[in-house]
C-alpha positions in Angstrom: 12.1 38.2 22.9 10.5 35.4 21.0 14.3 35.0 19.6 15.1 34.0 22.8 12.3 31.4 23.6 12.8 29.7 20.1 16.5 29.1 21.4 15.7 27.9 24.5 13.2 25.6 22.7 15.6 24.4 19.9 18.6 23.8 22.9 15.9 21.5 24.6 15.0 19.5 21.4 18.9 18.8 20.7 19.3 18.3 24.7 16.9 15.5 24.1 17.8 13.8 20.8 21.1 13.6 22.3 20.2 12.3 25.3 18.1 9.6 23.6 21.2 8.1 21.7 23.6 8.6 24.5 20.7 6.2 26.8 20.1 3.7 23.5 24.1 3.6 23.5 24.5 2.8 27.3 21.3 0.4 27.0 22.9 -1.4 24.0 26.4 -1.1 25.6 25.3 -2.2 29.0 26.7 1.1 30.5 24.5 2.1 32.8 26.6 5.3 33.5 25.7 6.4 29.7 22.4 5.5 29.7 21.8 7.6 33.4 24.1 10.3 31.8 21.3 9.9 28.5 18.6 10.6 30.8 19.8 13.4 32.6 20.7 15.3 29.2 16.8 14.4 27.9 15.7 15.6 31.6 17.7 19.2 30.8 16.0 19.4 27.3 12.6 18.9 28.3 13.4 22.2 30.9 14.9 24.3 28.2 12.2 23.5 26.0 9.5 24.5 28.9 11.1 27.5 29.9 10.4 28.6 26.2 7.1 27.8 26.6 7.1 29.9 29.8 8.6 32.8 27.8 6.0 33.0 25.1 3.0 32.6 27.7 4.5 35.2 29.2 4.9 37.2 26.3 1.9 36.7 25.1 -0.3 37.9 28.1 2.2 41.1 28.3 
């Protein structure tokens, strides 16, 4: 099980470095569709990365 909350947690933290450059790109490009596209991406990391926290609080009281 904790296999699958380190995943979920090492999807989230690429989820969010990409998502970081793809919204300094849009900023620096002035394309606002990037930069939103930048935040939703950095928005789905920091979910993946919870729901591994979720996982090993769960595990952990089980």
């Amino acid at each position: 099980m904790a296999q699958h909350s380190k995943a979920d947690k090492a999807e989230g933290a690429v989820d969010k470095a990409a998502g970081k450059v793809k919204e300094a790109v849009g900023k620096a490009t002035k394309d606002r569709e990037l930069e939103g596209k930048g935040k939703a991406q950095q928005a789905k990391g920091h979910v993946k990365s919870a729901k591994g926290d979720v996982k090993d609080a769960f595990k952990t009281r089980h």
